[in-house]
PyMOL CGO cylinders between C-alpha atoms (Angstrom):
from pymol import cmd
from pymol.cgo import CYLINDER

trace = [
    CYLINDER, 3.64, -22.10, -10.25, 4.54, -21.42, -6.83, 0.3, 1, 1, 1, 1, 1, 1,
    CYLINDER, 4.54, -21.42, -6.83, 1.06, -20.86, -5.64, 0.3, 1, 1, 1, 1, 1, 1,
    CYLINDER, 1.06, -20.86, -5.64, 0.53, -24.49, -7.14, 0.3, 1, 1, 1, 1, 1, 1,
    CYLINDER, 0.53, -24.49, -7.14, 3.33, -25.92, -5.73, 0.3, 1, 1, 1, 1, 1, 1,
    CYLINDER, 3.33, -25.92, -5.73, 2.17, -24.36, -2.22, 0.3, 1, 1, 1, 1, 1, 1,
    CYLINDER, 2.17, -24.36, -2.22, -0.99, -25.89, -2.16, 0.3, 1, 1, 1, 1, 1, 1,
    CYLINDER, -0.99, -25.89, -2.16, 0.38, -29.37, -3.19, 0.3, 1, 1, 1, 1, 1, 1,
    CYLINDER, 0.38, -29.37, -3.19, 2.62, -29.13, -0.08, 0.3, 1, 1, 1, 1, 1, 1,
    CYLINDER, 2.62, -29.13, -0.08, -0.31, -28.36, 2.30, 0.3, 1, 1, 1, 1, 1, 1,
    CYLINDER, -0.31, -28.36, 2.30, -2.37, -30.66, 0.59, 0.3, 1, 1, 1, 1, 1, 1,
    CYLINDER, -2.37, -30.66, 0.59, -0.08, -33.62, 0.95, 0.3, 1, 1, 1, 1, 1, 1,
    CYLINDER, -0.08, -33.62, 0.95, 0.53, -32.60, 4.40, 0.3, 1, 1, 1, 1, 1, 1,
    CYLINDER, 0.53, -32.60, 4.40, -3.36, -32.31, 5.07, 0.3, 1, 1, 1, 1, 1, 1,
    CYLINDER, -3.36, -32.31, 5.07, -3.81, -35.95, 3.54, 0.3, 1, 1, 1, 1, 1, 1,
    CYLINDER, -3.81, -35.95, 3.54, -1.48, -37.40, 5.74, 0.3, 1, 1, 1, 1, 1, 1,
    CYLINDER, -1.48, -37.40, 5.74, -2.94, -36.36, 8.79, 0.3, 1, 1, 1, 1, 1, 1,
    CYLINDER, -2.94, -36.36, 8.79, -6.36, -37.42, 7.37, 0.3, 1, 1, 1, 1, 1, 1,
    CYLINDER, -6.36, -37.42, 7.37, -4.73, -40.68, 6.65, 0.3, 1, 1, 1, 1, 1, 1,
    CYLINDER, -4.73, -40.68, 6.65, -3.43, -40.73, 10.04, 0.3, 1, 1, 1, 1, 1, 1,
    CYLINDER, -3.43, -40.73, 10.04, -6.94, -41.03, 11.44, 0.3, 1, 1, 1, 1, 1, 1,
    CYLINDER, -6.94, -41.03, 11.44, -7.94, -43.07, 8.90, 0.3, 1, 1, 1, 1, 1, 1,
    CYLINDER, -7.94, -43.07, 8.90, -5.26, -45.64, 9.76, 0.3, 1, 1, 1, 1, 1, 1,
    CYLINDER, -5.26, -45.64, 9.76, -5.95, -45.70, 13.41, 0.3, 1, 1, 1, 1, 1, 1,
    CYLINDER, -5.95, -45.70, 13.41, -9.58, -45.56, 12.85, 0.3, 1, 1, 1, 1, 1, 1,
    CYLINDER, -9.58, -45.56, 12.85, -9.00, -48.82, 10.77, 0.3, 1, 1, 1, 1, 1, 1,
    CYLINDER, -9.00, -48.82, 10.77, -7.19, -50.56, 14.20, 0.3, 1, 1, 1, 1, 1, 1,
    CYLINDER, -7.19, -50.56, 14.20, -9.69, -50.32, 16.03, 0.3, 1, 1, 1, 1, 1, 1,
    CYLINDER, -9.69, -50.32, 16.03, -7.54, -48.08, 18.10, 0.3, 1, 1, 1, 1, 1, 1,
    CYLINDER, -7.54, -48.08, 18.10, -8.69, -44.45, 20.05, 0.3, 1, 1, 1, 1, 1, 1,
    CYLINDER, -8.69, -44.45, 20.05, -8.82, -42.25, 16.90, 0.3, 1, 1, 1, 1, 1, 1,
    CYLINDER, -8.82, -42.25, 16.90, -6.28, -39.35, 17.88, 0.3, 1, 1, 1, 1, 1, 1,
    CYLINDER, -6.28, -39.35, 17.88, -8.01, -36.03, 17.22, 0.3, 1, 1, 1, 1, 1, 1,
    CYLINDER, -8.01, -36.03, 17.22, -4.74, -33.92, 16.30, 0.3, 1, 1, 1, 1, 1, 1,
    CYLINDER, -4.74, -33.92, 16.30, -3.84, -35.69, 12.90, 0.3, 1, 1, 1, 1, 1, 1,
    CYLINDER, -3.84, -35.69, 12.90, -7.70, -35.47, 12.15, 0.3, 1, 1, 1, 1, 1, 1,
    CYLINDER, -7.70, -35.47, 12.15, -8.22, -31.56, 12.86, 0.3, 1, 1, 1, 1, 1, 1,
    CYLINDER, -8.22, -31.56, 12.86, -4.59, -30.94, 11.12, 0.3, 1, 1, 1, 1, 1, 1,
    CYLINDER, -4.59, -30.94, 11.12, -5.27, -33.07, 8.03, 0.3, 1, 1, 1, 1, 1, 1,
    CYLINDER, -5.27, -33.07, 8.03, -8.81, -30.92, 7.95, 0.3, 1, 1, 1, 1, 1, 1,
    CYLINDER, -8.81, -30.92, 7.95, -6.92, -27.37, 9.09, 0.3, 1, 1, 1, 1, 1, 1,
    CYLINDER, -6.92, -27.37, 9.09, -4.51, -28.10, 5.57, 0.3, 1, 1, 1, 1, 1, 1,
    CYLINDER, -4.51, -28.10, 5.57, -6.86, -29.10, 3.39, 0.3, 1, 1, 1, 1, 1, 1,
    CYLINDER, -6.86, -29.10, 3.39, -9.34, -27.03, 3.89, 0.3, 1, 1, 1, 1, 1, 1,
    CYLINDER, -9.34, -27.03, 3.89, -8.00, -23.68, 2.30, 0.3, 1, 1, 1, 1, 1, 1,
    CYLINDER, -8.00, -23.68, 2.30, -6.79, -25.72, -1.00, 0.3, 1, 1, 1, 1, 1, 1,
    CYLINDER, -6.79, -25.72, -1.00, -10.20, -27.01, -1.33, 0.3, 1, 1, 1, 1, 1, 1,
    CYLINDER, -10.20, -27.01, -1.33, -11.75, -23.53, -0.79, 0.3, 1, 1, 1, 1, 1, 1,
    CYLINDER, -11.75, -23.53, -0.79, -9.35, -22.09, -3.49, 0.3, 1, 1, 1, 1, 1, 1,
    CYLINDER, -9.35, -22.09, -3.49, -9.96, -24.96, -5.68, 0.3, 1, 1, 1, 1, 1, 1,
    CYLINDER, -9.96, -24.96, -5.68, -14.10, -24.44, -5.20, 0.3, 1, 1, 1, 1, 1, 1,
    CYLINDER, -14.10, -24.44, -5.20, -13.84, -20.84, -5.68, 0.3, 1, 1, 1, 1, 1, 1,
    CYLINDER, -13.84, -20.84, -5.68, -11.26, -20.01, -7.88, 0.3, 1, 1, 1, 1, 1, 1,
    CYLINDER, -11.26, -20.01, -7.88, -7.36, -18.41, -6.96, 0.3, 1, 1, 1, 1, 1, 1,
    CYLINDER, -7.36, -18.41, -6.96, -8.52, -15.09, -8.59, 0.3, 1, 1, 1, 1, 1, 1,
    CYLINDER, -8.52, -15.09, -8.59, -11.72, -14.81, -7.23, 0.3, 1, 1, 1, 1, 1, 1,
    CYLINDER, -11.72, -14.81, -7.23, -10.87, -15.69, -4.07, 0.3, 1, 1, 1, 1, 1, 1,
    CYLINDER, -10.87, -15.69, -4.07, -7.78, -13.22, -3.83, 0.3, 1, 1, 1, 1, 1, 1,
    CYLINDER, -7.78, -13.22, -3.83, -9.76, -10.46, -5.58, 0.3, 1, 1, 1, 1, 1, 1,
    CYLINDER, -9.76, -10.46, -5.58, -12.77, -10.92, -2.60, 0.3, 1, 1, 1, 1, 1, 1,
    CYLINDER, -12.77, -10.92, -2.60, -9.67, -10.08, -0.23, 0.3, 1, 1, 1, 1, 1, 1,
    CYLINDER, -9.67, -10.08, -0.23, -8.18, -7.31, -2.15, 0.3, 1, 1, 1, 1, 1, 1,
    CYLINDER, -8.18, -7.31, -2.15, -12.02, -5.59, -2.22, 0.3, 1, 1, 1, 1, 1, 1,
    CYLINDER, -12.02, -5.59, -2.22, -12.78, -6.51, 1.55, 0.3, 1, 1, 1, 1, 1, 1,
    CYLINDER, -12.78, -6.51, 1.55, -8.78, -4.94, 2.37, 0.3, 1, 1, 1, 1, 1, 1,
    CYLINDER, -8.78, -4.94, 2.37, -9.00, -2.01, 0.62, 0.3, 1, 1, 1, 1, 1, 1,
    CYLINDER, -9.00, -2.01, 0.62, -12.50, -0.98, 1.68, 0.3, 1, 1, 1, 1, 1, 1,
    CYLINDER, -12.50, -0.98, 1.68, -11.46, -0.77, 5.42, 0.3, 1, 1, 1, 1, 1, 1,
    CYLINDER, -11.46, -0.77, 5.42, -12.99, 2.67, 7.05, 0.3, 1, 1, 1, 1, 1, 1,
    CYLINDER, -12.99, 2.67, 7.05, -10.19, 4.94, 6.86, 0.3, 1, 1, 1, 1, 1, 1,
    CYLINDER, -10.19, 4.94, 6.86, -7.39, 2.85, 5.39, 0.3, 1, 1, 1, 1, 1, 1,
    CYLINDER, -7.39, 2.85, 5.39, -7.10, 5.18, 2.18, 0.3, 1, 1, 1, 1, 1, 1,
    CYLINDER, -7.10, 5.18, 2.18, -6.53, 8.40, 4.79, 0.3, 1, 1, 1, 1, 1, 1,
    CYLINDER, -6.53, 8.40, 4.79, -4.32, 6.52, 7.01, 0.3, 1, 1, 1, 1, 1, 1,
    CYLINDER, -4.32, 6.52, 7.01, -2.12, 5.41, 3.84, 0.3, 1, 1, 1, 1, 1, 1,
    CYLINDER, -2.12, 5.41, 3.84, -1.87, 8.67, 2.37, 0.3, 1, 1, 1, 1, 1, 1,
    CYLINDER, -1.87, 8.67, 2.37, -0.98, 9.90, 5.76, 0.3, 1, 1, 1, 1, 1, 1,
    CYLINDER, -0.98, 9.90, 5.76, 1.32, 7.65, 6.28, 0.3, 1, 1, 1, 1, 1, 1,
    CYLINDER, 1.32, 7.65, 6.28, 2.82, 8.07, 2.87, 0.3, 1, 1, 1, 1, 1, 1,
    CYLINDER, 2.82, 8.07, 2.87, 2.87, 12.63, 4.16, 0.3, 1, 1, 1, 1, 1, 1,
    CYLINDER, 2.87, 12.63, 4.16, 4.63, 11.57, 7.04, 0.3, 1, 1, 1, 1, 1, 1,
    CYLINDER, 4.63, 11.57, 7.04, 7.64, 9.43, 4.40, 0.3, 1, 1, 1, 1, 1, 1,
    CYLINDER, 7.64, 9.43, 4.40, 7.75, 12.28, 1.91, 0.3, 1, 1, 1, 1, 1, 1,
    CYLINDER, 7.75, 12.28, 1.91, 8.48, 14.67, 5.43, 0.3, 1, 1, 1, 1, 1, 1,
    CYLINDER, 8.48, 14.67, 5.43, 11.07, 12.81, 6.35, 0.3, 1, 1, 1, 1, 1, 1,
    CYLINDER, 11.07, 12.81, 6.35, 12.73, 13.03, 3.10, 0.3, 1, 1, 1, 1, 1, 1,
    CYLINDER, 12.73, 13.03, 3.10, 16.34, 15.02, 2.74, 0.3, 1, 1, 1, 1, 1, 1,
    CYLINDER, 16.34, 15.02, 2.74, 15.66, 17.93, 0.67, 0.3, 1, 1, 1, 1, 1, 1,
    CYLINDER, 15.66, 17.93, 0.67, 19.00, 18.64, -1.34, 0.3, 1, 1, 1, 1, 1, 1,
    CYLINDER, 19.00, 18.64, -1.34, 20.56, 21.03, -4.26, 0.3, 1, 1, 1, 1, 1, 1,
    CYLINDER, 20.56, 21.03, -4.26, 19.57, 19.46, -7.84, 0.3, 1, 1, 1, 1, 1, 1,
    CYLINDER, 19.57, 19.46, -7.84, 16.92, 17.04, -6.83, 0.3, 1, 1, 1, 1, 1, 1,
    CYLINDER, 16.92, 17.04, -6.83, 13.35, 16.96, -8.37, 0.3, 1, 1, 1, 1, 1, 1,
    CYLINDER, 13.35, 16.96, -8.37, 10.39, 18.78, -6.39, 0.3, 1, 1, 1, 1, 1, 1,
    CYLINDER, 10.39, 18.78, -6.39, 7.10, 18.65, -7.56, 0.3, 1, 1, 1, 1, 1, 1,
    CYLINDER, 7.10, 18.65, -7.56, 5.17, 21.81, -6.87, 0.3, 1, 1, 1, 1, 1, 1,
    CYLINDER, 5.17, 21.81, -6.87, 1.52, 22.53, -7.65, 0.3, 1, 1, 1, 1, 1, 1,
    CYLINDER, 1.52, 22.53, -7.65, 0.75, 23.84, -10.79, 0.3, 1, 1, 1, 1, 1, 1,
    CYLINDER, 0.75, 23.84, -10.79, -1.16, 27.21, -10.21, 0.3, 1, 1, 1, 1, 1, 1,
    CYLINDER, -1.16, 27.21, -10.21, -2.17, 27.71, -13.49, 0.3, 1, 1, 1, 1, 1, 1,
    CYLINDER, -2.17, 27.71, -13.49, -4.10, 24.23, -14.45, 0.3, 1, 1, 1, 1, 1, 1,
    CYLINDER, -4.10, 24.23, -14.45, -7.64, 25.44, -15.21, 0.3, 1, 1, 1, 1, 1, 1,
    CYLINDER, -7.64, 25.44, -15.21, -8.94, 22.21, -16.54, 0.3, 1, 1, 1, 1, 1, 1,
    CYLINDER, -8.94, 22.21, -16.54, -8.64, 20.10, -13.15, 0.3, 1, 1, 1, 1, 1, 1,
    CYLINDER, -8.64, 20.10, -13.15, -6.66, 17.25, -15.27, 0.3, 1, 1, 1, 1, 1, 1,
    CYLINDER, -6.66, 17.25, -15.27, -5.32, 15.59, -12.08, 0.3, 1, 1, 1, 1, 1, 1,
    CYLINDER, -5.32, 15.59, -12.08, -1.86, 14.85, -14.31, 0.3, 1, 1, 1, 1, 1, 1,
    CYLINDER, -1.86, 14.85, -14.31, -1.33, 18.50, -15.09, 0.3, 1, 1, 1, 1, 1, 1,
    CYLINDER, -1.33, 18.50, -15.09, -1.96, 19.60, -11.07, 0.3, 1, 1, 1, 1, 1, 1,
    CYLINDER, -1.96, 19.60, -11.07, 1.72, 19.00, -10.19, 0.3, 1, 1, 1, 1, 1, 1,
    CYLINDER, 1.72, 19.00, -10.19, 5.04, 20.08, -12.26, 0.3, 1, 1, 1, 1, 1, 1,
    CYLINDER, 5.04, 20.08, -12.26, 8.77, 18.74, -11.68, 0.3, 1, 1, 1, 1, 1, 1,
    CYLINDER, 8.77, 18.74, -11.68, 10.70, 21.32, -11.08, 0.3, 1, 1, 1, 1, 1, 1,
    CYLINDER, 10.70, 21.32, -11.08, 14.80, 21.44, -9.39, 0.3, 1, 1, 1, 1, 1, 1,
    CYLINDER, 14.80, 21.44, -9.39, 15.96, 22.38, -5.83, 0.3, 1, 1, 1, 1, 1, 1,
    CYLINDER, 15.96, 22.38, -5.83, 18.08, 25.33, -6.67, 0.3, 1, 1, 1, 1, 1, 1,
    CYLINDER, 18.08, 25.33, -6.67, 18.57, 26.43, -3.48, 0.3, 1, 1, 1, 1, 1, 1,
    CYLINDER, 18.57, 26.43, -3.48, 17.83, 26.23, 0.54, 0.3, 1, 1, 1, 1, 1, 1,
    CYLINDER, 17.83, 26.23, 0.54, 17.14, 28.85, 3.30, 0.3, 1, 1, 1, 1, 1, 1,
    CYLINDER, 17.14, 28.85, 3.30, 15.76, 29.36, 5.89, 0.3, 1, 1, 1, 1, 1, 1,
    CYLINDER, 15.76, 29.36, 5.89, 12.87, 30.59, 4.45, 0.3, 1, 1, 1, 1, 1, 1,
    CYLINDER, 12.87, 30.59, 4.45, 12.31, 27.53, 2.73, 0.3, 1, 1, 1, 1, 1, 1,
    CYLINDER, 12.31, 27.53, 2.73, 13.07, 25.69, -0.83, 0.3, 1, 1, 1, 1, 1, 1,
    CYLINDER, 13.07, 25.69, -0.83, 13.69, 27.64, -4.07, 0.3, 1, 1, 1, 1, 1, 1,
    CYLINDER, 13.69, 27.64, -4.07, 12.74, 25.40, -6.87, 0.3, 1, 1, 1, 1, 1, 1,
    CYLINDER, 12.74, 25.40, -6.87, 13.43, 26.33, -10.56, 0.3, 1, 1, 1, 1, 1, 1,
    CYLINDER, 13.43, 26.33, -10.56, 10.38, 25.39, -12.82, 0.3, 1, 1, 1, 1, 1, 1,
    CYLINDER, 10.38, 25.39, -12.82, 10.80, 24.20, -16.41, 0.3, 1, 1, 1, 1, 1, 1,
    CYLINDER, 10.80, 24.20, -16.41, 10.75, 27.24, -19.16, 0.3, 1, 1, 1, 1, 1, 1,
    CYLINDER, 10.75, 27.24, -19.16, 6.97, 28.18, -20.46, 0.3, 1, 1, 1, 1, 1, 1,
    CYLINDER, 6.97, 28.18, -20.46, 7.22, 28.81, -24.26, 0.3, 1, 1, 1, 1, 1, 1,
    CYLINDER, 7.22, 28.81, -24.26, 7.97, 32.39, -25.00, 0.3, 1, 1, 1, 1, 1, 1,
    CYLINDER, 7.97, 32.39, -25.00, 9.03, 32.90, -21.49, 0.3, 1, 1, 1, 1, 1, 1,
    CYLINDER, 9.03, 32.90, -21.49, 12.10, 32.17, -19.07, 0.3, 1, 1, 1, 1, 1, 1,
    CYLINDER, 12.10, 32.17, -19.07, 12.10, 29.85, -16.10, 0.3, 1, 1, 1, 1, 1, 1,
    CYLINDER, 12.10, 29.85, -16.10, 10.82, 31.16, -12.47, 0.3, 1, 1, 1, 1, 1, 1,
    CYLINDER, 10.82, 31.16, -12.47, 11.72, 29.91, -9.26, 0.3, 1, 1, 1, 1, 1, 1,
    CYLINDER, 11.72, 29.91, -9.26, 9.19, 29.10, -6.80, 0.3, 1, 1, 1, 1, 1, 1,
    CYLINDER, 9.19, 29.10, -6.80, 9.52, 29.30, -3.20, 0.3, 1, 1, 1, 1, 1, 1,
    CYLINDER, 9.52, 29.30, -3.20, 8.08, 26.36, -1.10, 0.3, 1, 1, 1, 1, 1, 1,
    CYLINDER, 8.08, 26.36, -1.10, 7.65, 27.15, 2.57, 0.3, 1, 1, 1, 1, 1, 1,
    CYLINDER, 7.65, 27.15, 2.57, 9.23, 24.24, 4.67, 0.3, 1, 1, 1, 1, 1, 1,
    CYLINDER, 9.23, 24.24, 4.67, 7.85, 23.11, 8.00, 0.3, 1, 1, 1, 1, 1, 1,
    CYLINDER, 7.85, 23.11, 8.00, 9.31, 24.02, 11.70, 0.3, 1, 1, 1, 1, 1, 1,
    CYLINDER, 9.31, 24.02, 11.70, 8.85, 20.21, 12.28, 0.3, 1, 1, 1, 1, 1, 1,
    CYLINDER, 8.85, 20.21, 12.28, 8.22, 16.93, 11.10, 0.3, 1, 1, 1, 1, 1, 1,
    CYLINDER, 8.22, 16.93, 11.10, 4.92, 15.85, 11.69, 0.3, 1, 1, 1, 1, 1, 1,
    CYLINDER, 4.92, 15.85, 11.69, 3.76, 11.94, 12.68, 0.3, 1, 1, 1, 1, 1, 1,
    CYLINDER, 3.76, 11.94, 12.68, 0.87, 10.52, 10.30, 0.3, 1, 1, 1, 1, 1, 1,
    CYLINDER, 0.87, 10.52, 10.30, -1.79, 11.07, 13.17, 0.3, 1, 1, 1, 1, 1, 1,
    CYLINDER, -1.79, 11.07, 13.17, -1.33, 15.03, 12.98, 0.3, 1, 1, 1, 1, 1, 1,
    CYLINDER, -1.33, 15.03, 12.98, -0.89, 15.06, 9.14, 0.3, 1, 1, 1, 1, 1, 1,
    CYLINDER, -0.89, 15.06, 9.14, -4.57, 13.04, 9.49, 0.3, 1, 1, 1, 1, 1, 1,
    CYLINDER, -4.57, 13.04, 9.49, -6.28, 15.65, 11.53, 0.3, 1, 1, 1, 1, 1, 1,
    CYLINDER, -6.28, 15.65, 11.53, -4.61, 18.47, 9.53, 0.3, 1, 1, 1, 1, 1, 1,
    CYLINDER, -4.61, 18.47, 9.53, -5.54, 17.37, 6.03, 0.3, 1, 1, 1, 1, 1, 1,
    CYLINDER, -5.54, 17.37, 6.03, -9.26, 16.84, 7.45, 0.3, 1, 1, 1, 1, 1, 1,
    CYLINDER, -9.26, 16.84, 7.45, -9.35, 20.59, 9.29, 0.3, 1, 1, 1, 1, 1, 1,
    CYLINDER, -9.35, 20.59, 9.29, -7.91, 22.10, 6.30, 0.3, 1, 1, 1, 1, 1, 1,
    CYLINDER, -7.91, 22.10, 6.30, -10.25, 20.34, 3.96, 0.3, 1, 1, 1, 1, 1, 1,
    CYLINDER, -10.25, 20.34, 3.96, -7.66, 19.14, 1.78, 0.3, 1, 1, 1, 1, 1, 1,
    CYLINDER, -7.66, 19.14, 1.78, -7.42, 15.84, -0.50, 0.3, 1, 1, 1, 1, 1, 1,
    CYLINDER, -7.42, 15.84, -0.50, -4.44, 14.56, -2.47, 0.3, 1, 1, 1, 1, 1, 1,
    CYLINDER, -4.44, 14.56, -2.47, -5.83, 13.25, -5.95, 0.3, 1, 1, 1, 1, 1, 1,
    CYLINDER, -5.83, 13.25, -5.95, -3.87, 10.04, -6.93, 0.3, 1, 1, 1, 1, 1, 1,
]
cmd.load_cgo(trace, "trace")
């Protein structure tokens, strides 16, 4: 409803520009160009979406977007450079790679585990209990320094490395 109620707003506001012209076309007078190319400039994406379609139209955008050169490695650099910037603390979840997934299901690569502690060395997470055994703790190596998306980029693409979503 709001995407209706949009286009009913420009569309008015197109026709009275167009009417405008219209009306000083009608006196004989100098037809004024600006309510002419403004009544045309509003109406003209409402008549698009109406010849096209809302969905199709939006979904040609959402394709054309989204297959930009480079937009999928600059957002999932961009989302590195978030998660870096996070505050790691006692008894929040970590997800650590799962070492043992041998099927490549891309839902068992990562397991939740909890920050038990920090050091310098880096963060000890405690992974959920296997059946039959007890829980380990898993040492993830922390970074010197936070690193901007642009390094994270050139990083990931030395090292060869993807992140599945």
């Amino acid at each position: 409803i709001f995407y209706t109620m949009l286009y009913v707003a420009i569309s008015v506001h197109g026709i009275q520009g167009l009417w405008a012209a219209v009306a000083a076309l009608a006196q004989c007078s100098a037809i004024e160009r600006v309510p002419l190319l403004e009544g045309v400039a509003y109406l003209l994406p409402a008549i698009v979406v109406l010849a096209v379609g809302r969905k199709r139209l939006f979904g040609f955008m959402a394709r054309r977007f989204d297959r930009a050169m480079g937009r999928s490695l600059r957002d999932g650099a961009f989302m590195a450079e978030l998660l870096c910037t996070l505050p790691v603390k006692v008894g929040m979840k970590w997800w650590v790679p799962n070492s043992h997934d041998d099927d490549g299901d891309v839902q068992k690569a990562w397991i939740s585990g909890v920050v038990e502690s920090l050091d310098e060395n880096g963060i000890h997470v405690r992974m959920p209990p296997k059946l039959g055994s007890s829980s380990e703790v898993r040492l993830i190596p922390m970074t010197s320094h936070v690193m901007k998306a642009d390094e994270l980029l050139s990083a990931a693409q030395n090292g060869l490395r993807c992140v599945e979503w």
